[in-house]
NURORO-107327 format. One record per residue: residue number from 1; z, y, x of N, C-alpha, C in turn. Coordinates in steps of 0.02 Angstrom, whole numbers, plus 32768, in hexadecimal, padded with zeros to 4 digits. Example, Ala and Ser with C-alpha at 12.3 -4.5 7.8 and 13.67 -1.06 7.14 Angstrom:
2
<r pos="1" n_zz="8186" n_yy="7EE4" n_xx="8294" ca_zz="8186" ca_yy="7F1F" ca_xx="8267" c_zz="8186" c_yy="7F5B" c_xx="8294"/>
<r pos="2" n_zz="8162" n_yy="7F90" n_xx="8282" ca_zz="8165" ca_yy="7FCB" ca_xx="82AC" c_zz="818A" c_yy="8002" c_xx="8285"/>
//
This chain:
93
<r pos="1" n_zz="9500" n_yy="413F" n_xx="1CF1" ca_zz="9541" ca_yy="414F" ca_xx="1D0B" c_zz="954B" c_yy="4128" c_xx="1D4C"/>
<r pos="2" n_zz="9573" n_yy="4144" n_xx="1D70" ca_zz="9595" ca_yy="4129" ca_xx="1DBF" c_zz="95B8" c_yy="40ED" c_xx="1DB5"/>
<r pos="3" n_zz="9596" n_yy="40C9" n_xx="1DC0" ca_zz="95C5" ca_yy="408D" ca_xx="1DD5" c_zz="9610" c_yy="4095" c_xx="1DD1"/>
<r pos="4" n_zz="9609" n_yy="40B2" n_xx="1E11" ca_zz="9650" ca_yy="40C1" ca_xx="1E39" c_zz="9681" c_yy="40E5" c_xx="1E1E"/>
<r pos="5" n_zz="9648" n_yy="4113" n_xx="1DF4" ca_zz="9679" ca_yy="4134" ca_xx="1DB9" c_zz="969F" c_yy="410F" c_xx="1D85"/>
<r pos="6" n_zz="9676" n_yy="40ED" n_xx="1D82" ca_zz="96A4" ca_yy="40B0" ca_xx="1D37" c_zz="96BF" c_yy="4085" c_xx="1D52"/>
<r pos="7" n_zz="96C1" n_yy="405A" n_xx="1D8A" ca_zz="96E5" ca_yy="4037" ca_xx="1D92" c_zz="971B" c_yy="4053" c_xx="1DC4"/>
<r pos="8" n_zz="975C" n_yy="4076" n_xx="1DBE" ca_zz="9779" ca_yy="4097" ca_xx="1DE8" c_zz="97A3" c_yy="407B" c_xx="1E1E"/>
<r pos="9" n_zz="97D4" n_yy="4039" n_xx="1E05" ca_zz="97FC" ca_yy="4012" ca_xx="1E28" c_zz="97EA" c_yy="3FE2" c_xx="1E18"/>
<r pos="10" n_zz="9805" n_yy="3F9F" n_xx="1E42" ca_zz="9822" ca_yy="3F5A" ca_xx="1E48" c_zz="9855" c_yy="3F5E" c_xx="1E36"/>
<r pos="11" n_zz="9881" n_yy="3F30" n_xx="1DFA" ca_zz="98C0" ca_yy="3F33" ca_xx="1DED" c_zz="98DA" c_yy="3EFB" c_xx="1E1E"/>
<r pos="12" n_zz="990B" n_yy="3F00" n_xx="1E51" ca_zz="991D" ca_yy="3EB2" ca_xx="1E69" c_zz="9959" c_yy="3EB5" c_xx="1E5D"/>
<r pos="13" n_zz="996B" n_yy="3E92" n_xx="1E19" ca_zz="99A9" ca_yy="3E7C" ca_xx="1E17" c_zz="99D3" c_yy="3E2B" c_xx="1E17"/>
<r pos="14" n_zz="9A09" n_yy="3E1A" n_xx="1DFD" ca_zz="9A11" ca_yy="3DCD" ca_xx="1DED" c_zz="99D5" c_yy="3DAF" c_xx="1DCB"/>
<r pos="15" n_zz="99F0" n_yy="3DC7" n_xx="1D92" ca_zz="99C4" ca_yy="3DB5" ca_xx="1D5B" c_zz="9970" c_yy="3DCB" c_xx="1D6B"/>
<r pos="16" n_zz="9955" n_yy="3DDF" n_xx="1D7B" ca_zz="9917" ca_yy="3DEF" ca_xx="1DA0" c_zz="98F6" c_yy="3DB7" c_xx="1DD2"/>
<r pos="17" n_zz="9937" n_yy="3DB1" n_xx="1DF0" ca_zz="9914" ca_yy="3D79" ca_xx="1E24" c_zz="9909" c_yy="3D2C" c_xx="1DFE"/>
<r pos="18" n_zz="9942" n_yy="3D29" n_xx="1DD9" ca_zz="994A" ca_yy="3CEF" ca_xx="1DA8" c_zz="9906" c_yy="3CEC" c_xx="1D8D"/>
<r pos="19" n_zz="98F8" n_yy="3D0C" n_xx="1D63" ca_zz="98B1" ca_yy="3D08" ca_xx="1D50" c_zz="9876" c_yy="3CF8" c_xx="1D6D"/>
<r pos="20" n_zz="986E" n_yy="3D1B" n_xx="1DAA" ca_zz="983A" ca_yy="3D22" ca_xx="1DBD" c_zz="9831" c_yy="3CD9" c_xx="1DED"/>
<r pos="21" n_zz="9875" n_yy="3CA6" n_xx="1DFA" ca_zz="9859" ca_yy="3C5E" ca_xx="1E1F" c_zz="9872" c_yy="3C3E" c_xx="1DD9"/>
<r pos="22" n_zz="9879" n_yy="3C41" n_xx="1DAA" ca_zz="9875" ca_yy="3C0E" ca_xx="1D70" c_zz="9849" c_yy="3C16" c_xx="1D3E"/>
<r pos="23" n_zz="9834" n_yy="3C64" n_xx="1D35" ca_zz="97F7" ca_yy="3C5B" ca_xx="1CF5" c_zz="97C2" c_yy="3C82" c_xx="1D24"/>
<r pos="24" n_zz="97C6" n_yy="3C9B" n_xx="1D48" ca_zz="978B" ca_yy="3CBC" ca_xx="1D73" c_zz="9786" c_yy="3D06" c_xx="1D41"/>
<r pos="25" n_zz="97B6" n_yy="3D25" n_xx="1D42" ca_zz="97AF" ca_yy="3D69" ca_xx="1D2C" c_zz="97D7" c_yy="3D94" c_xx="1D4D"/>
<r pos="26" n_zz="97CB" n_yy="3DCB" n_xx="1D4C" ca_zz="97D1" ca_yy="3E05" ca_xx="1D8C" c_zz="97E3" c_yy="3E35" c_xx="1D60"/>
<r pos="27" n_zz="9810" n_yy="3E79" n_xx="1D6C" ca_zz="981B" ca_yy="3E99" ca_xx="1D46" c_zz="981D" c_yy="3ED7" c_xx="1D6B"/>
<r pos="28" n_zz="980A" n_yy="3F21" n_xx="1D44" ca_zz="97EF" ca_yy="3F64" ca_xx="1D75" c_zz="9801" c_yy="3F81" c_xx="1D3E"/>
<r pos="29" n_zz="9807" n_yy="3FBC" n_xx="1D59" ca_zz="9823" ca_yy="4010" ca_xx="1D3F" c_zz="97CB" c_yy="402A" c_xx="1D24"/>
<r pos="30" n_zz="97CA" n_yy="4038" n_xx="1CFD" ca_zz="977B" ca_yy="405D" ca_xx="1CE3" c_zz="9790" c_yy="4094" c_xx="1CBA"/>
<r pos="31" n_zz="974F" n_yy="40BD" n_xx="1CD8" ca_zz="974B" ca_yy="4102" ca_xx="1CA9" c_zz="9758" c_yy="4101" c_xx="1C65"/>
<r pos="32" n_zz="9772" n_yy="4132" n_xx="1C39" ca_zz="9792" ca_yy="4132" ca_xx="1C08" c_zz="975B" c_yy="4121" c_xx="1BD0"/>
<r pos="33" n_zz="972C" n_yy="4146" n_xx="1BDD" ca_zz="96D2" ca_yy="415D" ca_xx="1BB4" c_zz="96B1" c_yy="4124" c_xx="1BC7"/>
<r pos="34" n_zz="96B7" n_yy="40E8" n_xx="1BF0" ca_zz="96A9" ca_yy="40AC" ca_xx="1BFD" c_zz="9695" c_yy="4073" c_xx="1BBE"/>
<r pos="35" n_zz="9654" n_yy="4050" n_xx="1BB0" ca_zz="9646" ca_yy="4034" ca_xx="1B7F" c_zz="9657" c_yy="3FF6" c_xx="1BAB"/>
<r pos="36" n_zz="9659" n_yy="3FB7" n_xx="1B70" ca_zz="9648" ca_yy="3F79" ca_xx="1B97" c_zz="960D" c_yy="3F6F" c_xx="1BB1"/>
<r pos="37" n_zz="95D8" n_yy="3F78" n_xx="1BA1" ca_zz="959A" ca_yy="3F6A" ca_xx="1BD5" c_zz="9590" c_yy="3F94" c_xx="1C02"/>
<r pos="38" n_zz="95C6" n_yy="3FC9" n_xx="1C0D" ca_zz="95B3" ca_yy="4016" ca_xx="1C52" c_zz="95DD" c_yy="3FDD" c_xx="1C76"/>
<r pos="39" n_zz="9613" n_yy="3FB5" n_xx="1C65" ca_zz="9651" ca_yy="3F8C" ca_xx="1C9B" c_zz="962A" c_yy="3F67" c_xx="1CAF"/>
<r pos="40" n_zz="9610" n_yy="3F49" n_xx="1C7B" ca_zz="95CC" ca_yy="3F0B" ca_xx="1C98" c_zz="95AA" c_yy="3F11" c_xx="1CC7"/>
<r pos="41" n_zz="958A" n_yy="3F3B" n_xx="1CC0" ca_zz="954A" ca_yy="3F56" ca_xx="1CF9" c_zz="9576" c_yy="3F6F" c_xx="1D26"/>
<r pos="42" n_zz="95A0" n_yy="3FA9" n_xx="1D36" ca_zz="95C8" ca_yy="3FAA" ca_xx="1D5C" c_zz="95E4" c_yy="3F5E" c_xx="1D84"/>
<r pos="43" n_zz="9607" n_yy="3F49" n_xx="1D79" ca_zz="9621" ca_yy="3F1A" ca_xx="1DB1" c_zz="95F2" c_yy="3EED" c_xx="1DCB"/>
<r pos="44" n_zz="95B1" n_yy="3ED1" n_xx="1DA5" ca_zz="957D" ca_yy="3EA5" ca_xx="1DB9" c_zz="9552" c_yy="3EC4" c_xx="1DF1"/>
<r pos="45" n_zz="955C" n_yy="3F0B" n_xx="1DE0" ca_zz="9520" ca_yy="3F2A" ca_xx="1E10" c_zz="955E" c_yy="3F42" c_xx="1E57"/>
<r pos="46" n_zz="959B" n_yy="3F52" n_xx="1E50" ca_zz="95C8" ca_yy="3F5F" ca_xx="1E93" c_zz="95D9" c_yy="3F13" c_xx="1EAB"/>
<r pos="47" n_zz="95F2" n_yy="3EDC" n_xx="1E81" ca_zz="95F9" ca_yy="3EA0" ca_xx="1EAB" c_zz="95C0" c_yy="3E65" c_xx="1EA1"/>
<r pos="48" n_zz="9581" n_yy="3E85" n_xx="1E9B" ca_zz="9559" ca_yy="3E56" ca_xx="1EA6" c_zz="9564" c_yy="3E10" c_xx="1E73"/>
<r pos="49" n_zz="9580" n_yy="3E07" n_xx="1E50" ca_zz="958C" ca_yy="3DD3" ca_xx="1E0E" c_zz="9583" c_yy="3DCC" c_xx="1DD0"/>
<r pos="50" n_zz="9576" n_yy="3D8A" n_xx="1DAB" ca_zz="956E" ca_yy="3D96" ca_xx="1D6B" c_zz="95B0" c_yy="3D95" c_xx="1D49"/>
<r pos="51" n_zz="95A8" n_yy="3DA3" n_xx="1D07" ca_zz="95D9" ca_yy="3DB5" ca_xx="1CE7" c_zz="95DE" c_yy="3D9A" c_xx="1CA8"/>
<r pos="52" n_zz="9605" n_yy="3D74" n_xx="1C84" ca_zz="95FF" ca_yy="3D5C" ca_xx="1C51" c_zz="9622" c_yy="3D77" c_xx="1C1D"/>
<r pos="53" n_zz="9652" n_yy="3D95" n_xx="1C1C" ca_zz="967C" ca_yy="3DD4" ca_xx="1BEA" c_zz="96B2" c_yy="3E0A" c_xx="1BF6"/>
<r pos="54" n_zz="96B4" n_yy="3E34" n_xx="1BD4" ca_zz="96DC" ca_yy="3E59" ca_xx="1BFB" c_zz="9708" c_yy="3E70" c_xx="1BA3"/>
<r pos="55" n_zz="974A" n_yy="3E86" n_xx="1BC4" ca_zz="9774" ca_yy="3E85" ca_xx="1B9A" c_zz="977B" c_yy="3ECB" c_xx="1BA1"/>
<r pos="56" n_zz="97A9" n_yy="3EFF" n_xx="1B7C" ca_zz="97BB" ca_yy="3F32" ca_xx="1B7D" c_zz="97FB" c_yy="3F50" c_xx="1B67"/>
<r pos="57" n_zz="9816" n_yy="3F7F" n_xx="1B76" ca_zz="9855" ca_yy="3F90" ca_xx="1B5C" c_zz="9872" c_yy="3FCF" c_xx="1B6F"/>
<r pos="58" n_zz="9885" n_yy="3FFA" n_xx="1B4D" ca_zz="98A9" ca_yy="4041" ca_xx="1B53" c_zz="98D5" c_yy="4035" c_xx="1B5B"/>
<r pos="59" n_zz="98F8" n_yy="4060" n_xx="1B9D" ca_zz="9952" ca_yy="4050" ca_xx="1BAF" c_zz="9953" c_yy="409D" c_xx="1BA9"/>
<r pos="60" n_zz="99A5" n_yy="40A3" n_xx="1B83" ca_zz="99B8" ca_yy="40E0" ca_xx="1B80" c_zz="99EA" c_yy="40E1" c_xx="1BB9"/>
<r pos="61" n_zz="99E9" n_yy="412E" n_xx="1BC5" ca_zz="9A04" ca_yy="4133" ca_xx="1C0A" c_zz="9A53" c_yy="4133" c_xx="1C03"/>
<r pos="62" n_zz="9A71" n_yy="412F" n_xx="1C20" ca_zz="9ACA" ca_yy="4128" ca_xx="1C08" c_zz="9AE0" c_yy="4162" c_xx="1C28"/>
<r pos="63" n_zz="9B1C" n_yy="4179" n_xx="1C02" ca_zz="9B40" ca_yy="41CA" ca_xx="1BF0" c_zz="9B60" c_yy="41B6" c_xx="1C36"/>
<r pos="64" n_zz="9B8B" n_yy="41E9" n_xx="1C61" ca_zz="9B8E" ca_yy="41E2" ca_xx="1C90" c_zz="9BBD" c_yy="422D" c_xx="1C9C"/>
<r pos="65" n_zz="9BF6" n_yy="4226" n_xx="1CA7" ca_zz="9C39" ca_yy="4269" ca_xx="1C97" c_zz="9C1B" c_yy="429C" c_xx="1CD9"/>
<r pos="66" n_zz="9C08" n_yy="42CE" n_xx="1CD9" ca_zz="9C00" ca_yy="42F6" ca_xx="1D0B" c_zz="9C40" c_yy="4318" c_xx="1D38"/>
<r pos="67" n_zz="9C57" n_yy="4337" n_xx="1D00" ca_zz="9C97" ca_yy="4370" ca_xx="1D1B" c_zz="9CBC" c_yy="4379" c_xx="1CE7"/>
<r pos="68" n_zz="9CFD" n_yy="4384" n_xx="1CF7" ca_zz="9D2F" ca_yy="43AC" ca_xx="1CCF" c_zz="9D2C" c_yy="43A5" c_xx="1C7D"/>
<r pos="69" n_zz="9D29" n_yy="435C" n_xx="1C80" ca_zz="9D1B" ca_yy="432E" ca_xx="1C2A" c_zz="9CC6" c_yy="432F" c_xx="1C11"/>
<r pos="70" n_zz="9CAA" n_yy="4344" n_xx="1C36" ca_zz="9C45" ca_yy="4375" ca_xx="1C19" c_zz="9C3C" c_yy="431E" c_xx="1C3D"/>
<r pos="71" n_zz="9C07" n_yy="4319" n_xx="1BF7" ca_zz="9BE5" ca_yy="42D2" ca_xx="1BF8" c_zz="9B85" c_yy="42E8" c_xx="1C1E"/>
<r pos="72" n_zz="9B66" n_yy="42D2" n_xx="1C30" ca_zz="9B1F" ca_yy="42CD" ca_xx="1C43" c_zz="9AEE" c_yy="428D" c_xx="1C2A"/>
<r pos="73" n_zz="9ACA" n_yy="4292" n_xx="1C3B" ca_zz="9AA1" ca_yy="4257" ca_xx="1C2A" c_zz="9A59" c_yy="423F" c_xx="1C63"/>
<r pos="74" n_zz="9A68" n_yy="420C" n_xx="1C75" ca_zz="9A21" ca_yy="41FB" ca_xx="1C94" c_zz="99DA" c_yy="41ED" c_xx="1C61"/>
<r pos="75" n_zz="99B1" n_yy="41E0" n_xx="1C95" ca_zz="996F" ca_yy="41F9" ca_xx="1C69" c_zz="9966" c_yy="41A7" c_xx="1C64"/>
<r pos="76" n_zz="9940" n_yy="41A6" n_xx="1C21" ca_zz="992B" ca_yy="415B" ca_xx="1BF3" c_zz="98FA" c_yy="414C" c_xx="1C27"/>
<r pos="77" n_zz="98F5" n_yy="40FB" n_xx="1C13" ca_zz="98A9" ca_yy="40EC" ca_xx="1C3C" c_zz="988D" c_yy="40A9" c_xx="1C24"/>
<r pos="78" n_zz="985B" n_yy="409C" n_xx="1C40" ca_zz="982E" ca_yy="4063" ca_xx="1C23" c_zz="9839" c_yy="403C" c_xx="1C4F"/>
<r pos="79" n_zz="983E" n_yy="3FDA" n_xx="1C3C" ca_zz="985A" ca_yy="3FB0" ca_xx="1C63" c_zz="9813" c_yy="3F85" c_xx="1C3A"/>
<r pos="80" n_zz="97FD" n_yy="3F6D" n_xx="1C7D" ca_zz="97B3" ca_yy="3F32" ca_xx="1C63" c_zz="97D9" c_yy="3EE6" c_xx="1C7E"/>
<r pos="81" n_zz="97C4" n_yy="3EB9" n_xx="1C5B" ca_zz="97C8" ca_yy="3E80" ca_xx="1C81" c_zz="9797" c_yy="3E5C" c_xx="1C78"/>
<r pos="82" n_zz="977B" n_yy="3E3D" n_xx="1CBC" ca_zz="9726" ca_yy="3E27" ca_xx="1CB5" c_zz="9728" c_yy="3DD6" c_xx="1CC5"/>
<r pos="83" n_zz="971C" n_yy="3DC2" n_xx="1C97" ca_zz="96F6" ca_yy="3D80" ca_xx="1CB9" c_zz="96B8" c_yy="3D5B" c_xx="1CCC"/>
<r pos="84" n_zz="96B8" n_yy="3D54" n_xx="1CF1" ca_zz="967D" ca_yy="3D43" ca_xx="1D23" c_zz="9677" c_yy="3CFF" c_xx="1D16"/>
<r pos="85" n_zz="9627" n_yy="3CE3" n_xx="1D2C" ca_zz="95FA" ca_yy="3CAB" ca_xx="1D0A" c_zz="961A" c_yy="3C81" c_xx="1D3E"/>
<r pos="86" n_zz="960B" n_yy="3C50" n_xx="1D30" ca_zz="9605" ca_yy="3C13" ca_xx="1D63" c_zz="95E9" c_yy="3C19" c_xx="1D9A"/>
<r pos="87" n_zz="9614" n_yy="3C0C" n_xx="1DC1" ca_zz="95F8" ca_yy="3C1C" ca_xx="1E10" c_zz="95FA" c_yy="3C56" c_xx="1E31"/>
<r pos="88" n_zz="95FE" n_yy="3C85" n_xx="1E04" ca_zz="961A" ca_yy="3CD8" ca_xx="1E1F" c_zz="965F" c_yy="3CD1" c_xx="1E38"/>
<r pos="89" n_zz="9662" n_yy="3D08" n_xx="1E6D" ca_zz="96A0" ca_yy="3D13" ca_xx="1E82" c_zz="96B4" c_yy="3D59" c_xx="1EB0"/>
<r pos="90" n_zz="96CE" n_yy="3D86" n_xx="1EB6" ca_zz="96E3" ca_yy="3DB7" ca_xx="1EBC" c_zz="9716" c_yy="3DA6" c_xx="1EED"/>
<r pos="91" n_zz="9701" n_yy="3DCF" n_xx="1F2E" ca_zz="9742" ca_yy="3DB3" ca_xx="1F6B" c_zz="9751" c_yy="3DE0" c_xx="1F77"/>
<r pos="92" n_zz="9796" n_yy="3DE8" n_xx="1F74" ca_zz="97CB" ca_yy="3E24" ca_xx="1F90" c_zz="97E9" c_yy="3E39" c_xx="1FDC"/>
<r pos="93" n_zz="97CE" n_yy="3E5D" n_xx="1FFC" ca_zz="97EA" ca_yy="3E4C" ca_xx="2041" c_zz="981B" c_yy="3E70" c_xx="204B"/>
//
């Protein structure tokens, strides 16, 4: 599988950044069909780093009122959070 395919976004949020200068973990949007070792290989082989675990988690998408009382829904997605070995580091420009 594509790399690029599984790893889809960078999440940069508060809490994102928090992490990533206090425990050295980084957090990205991944394909839904995404295993932990496709995230693995994925981010080691796009940012060049090792990787020491990666976490996982299904976010459901939140309801969201369209029109005239009619509710919708965004689409679910997969949220990784990776942490990287000692001495790895992932720079955001």
């Amino acid at each position: 599988m594509n790399p690029y395919r599984i790893v889809q976004s960078i999440l940069v949020t508060e809490k994102g950044t928090e992490l990533a200068e206090d425990f050295n973990q980084y957090t990205f949007r991944v394909a839904r069909d995404a295993a932990k070792p496709d995230i693995r290989r994925a981010v080691e082989e796009i940012f060049d780093v090792e990787v020491a675990a990666v976490n996982v988690m299904n976010r459901r998408g939140k309801k969201k009122r369209v029109r005239y009382g009619t509710y919708g829904k965004r689409a679910d997605w997969k949220k990784a959070v990776v942490t990287l070995k000692e001495g790895s580091e992932i720079t955001l420009i």
